[in-house]
Each structure stands twice: as structure tokens, then as C-alpha cells.
N, C-alpha and C positions, 0 to 999 in steps of 0.2 A: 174780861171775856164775857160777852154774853148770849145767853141760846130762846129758845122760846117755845112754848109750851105743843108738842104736837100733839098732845092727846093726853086727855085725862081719863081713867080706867078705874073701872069699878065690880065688884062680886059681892054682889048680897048676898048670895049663899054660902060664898066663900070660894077659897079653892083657883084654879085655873081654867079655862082663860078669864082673864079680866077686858070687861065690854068697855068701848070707848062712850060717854056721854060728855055734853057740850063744857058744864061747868059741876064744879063740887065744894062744900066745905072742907078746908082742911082744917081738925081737931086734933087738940094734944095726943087724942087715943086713936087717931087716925083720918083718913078720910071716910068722912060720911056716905053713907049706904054703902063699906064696901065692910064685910067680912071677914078678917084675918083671925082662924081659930090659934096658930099658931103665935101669932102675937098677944089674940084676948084671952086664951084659956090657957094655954101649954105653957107659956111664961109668966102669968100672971101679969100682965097686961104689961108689959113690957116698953115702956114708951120712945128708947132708944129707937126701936122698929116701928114706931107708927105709919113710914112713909117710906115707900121702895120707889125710886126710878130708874130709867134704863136710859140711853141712848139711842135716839132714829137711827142715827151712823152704824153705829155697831148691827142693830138690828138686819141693815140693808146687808152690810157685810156679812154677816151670817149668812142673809138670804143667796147672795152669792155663790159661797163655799157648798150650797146646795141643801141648808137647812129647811126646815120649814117654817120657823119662826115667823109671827107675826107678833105689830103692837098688841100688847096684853097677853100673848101668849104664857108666858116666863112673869104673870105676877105683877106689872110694874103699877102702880096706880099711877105716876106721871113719865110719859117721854116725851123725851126733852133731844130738841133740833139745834145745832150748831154750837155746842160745846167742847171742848179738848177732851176728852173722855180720861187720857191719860194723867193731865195733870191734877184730877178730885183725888183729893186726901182726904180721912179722916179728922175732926175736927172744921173744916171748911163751913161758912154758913152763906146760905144762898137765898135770894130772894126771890119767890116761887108768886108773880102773882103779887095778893095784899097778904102773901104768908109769907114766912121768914123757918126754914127749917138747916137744920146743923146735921151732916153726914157723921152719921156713929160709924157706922163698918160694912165692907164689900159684903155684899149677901150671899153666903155662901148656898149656892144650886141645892135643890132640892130632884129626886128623880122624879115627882109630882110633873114636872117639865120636862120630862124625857122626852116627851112627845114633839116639843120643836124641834128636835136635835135628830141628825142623821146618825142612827144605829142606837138612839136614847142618851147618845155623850154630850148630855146636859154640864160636864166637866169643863166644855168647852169655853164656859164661862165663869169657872172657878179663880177667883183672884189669887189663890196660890200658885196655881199652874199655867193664868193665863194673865200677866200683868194689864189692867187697862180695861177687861172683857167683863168684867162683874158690873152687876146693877149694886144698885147702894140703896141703903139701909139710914133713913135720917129720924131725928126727933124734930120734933114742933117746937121753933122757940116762940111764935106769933102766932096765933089762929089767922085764917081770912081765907078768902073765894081764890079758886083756880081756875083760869078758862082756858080753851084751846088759844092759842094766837099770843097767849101775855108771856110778856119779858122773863127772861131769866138771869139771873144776875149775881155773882161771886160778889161777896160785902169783904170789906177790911174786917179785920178785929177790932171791934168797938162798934163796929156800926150797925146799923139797924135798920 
């Protein structure tokens, strides 16, 4: 199965929304020029979290239900167009680009995002209460460039 990059997002400052720009490095500690105090300070740089993506899909469907979500709104540094959203696991490693990153864990919502959500139920994306709906949470097994338009792609185990 594979999807492909619609937007790559970034927050110098930090925080939300995260702005779309054309390309970025992806780094063990993150993507370059974006900001995560939560990742570099509060966890002690956490590398499990270096990299959040979301789904277009999802997003659009939101947008439906009468959200206000936008790309980047909800934190994502990459959304990602034409993948099954349902079937990413934990452990999974994907090929993002000339990067290689492995999904640690559903990111659990933050009310920081409240604000895409009708009535602040930023929950709406909680992978406890909403299977399939969460953005993810991966580490960097491969540094390299992300651009809008490049491949996405589920690897085997072993593969690189």
C-alpha cells in the first residue's frame, strides 16, 4: 500500500498550527526548523516522538462532520494522501521520501487542538475511543529530505 506526501508542516516556534512548506530534513530529533517543546524539553528529547503524521482522509472527513480542522492544524509535520489509515500499527516502518521512519504510538490529542474540533472534542481523535482516527507518533530509522508529492510506502521487516 502506498500514499504520498501531501504536505509537509512545520512550527519554529512551536506549538499549533504547523505551516505547510515545500520540503524538509527529516532528523533523528525531528524535523528541521520545526519546534516540539514537548518532545525536546518535557521528555527529554524523546526520539520515539520525533515525527507526527496524520491522514488527508481523515482530515477531509473531519472536515465533513463540521470540524474545522485543517492540514497542520492538530501538529502533524507530515500528511500523508492515499493510505488505509486503519491498518498502521505500532512497530510498522515506512518509507517517507529518502527517510525511513518506524510508527512508535497513536498520538494521544492534546486540548492544544481543541480548536480544530467542534465544541473543543479534540477526543475525536483519540485512538482509545476512536480506532483508526489518531495521528502517529514515529522515530527516525534513516535521516533524508521530504517533499510534498514523494512516495509513501509500508517496508517488510528487514527492509530498508
Amino acid at each position: 500500500m502506498n500514499g504520498v506526501v501531501h504536505s509537509v508542516n512545520v512550527s519554529e516556534g512551536g506549538g499549533v498550527p504547523k505551516l505547510p512548506i515545500r520540503a524538509a530534513n527529516i532528523r533523528y530529533e525531528g524535523m528541521e526548523g520545526d519546534h516540539n517543546r514537548f518532545r525536546a524539553e518535557r521528555r527529554g528529547g524523546d526520539l520515539r516522538r520525533a515525527i507526527n503524521i496524520f491522514s488527508l482522509e481523515r482530515i477531509e472527513q473531519l472536515q465533513d462532520e463540521g470540524h474545522s480542522i485543517e492540514v497542520g492544524s492538530t501538529g502533524e509535520n507530515i500528511t500523508i494522501e492515499g493510505m488505509d489509515w486503519d491498518t498502521l500499527e505500532v512497530g510498522m516502518i515506512l518509507r517517507v521520501g529518502e527517510s525511513t521512519i518506524q510508527l512508535s504510538e497513536p498520538c494521544a490529542p492534546c486540548y492544544k487542538i481543541g480548536g480544530s474540533f467542534v465544541d473543543g472534542r479534540f477526543a475525536r481523535v483519540d485512538h482509545e475511543q476512536e480506532f483508526g482516527w489518531s495521528r502517529w507518533l514515529a522515530s527516525v530509522v534513516e535521516e533524508g529530505m521530504v517533499s510534498t508529492g514523494d512516495m509513501v510506502s509500508i517496508l517488510a521487516p528487514g527492509e530498508n
